[in-house]
C-alpha angles and dihedrals in degrees: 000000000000088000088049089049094050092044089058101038089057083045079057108049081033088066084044091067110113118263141169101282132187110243104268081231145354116250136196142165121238127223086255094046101257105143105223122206123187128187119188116216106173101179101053117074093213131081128202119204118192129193115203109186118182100232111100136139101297087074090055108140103247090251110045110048117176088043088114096046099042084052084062094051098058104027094100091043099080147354137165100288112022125040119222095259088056092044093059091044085052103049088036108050086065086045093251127123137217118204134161121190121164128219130192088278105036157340126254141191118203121205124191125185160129122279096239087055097050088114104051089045087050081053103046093039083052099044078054093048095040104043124010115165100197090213115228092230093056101041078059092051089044091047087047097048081046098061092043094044076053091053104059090038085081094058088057098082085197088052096051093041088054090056097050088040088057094045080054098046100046109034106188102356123110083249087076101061120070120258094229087054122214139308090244089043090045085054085057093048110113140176097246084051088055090050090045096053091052093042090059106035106029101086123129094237081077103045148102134195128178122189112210133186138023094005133112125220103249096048091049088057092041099050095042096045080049089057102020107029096095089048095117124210118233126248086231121092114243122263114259136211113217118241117262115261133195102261142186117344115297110273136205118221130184125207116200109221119159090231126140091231134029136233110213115185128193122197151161145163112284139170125295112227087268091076113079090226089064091084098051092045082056099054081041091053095053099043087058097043119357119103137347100292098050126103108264094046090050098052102033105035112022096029108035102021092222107119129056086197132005123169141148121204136162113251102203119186135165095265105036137336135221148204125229139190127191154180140161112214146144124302093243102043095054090110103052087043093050096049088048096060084050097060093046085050094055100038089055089072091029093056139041113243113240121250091240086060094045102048092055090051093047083042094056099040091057103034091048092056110080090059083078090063105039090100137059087224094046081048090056102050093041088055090048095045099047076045097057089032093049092233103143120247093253091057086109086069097036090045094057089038087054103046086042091059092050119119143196082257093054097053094048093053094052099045093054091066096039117031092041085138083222093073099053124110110214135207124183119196108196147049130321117270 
């Protein structure tokens, strides 16, 4: 078995090699500054279209957090020809489908359909970028859906300690403020403020679309320059969102919550994937916390029963990244666990990994991969995200070359600088023991 296990993890690491690939996509950039992907996928009679603006949560006003998440809540129900209602008949009645969302980066619309419908979903996805009418009515529903979404949020204790240990994180940064707002900023969200934000955000010089699926080049430009050529960009710059910075000390923070088990959450500012250390930090995170055979699972939960979830993992984003360290245990038993996170922590950058540990968690990095890509739609949302991140469309191969060159070297170094259990912020969601 051991023999079996090592054969396939240097198969593995073997397939990461680098090699001459094809481009995951073409890109190109339009007259009005729309960067344009386009993936052809020959074989598969669907095509995915994804547009990535740059105009999420992190350029919230102060005092109106959640606009960004309400505009992509009502961006698909009205425009100036079709009504919602009319919107979904239309998409639906050639099975597609036509949804927006926002996150703190960006906001996105999402388009699914047949090839033979590509036009009419262009159409419908341009009629949605052009000319959206944010109908009063339904700014009112989604306000509405927003305040209640908040509200059982706080019965989530890993959704209210994600939200504490940002606030943490990011100390003054838009970062540490939800996406969704707060119930007191969604009562100050208004219709004018939803036209204002779009107003000032969605422009073509700041987004990205990839075409995936059975088109060709040369049809995707022409079919979006057909739709989206005589969308002019503003004199104006546009508006920017500082890098995070390490802040204040890190803090501790206990939230009371008559619960029989506690979430207990560790974090601090990391490294985004342009810095070379990422790739270690990634290999060291999962290591720590990322499966069952990593440290933390073994100790806390196998060993000492103590945890009914425990995992580490990077957060990466445009503006800033982050490391964070969990577990969900009895209320008794928060300060052994805690101090149990803390040693692993520390021997990470005390102690060289094994090889053993480091081969699985290469294995699995690389091995896991390709399930990003196994979709047009997974495809679509990876280009435009190595686009807006400023990755490179050939990161899917540097990513797999770079976690397969880290060494035992590598992961101590770096988590010596990042897991050093001093540095974490920490945030307990639960009773007091």
């Amino acid at each position: 078995m051991v023999t079996e296990r090592l054969a396939l993890v240097s198969l593995v690491l073997l397939l990461a090699a680098p090699v001459a690939a094809a481009p995951l996509a073409h890109r190109e950039v339009l007259p009005n500054g729309i960067v344009l992907l386009v993936a052809e996928r020959p074989a598969i009679p669907l095509v995915a279209v994804r547009v990535l603006m740059r105009a999420g949560a992190a350029l919230d006003p102060p005092d109106r957090d959640g606009l960004a998440s309400l505009t992509g809540a009502v961006l698909t129900r009205g425009t100036s020809k079709r009504t919602g209602p009319a919107l979904d008949a239309a998409i639906e009645f050639v099975g597609g489908s036509l949804e927006a969302a926002a996150g703190r980066d960006s906001l996105n619309v999402s388009l699914r359909v047949l090839r033979k419908d590509l036009g009419l979903g262009l159409d419908l996805l341009a009629d949605v970028l052009l000319s959206p009418a944010f109908p009063a009515p339904e700014v009112a529903r989604k306000v509405a859906e927003l305040k209640a979404a908040i509200k059982r949020s706080e019965e989530d204790p890993a959704a209210v300690a994600s939200r504490a240990l940002a606030r943490l994180v990011y100390p003054g940064h838009p970062y540490g403020v939800p996406v969704e707002g707060t119930l007191e900023s969604a009562d100050r969200l208004t219709r004018e403020d939803v036209q204002g934000f779009w107003r000032a955000h969605a422009r073509p010089d700041t987004t990205v679309i990839a075409v995936v699926g059975q088109v060709t080049v040369a049809e995707a430009r022409r079919e979006i320059l057909a739709r989206l050529g005589g969308w002019q960009r503003p004199a104006a710059a546009p508006a920017t969102v500082p890098e995070a910075t390490p802040g204040a000390a890190p803090r501790e923070e206990t939230i009371a919550r008559e619960l029989t088990q506690a979430t207990i959450m560790f974090g601090r500012q990391a490294i985004r994937q342009t810095s070379p250390d990422y790739f270690p930090l990634v290999v060291a995170a999962y290591v720590l916390g990322g499966g069952s055979t990593s440290r933390l699972y073994t100790r806390v939960r196998d060993q000492a029963g103590l945890a009914y979830s425990i995992y580490s993992f990077a957060s990466p984003s445009r503006y800033g990244a982050s490391f964070i360290a969990a577990a969900q245990t009895r209320t008794a038993e928060v300060p052994r666990v805690i101090a149990m996170v803390r040693e692993e922590l520390a021997r990470m950058g005390r102690e060289p990994v094994t090889e053993h540990e480091i081969e699985l968690a290469k294995a699995y990095l690389i091995g896991s991969f390709p399930l990003r890509l196994d979709t047009s739609g997974k495809v679509a949302d990876f280009v435009v995200a190595v686009e807006e991140l400023g990755l490179g469309l050939d990161y899917a191969d540097r990513y797999r070359a770079r976690v397969a060159q880290v060494t035992a070297a590598d992961v101590q170094r770096v988590a010596r600088q990042y897991f050093a259990p001093d540095t974490f912020s920490r945030v307990v969601v639960g009773r007091s023991p």
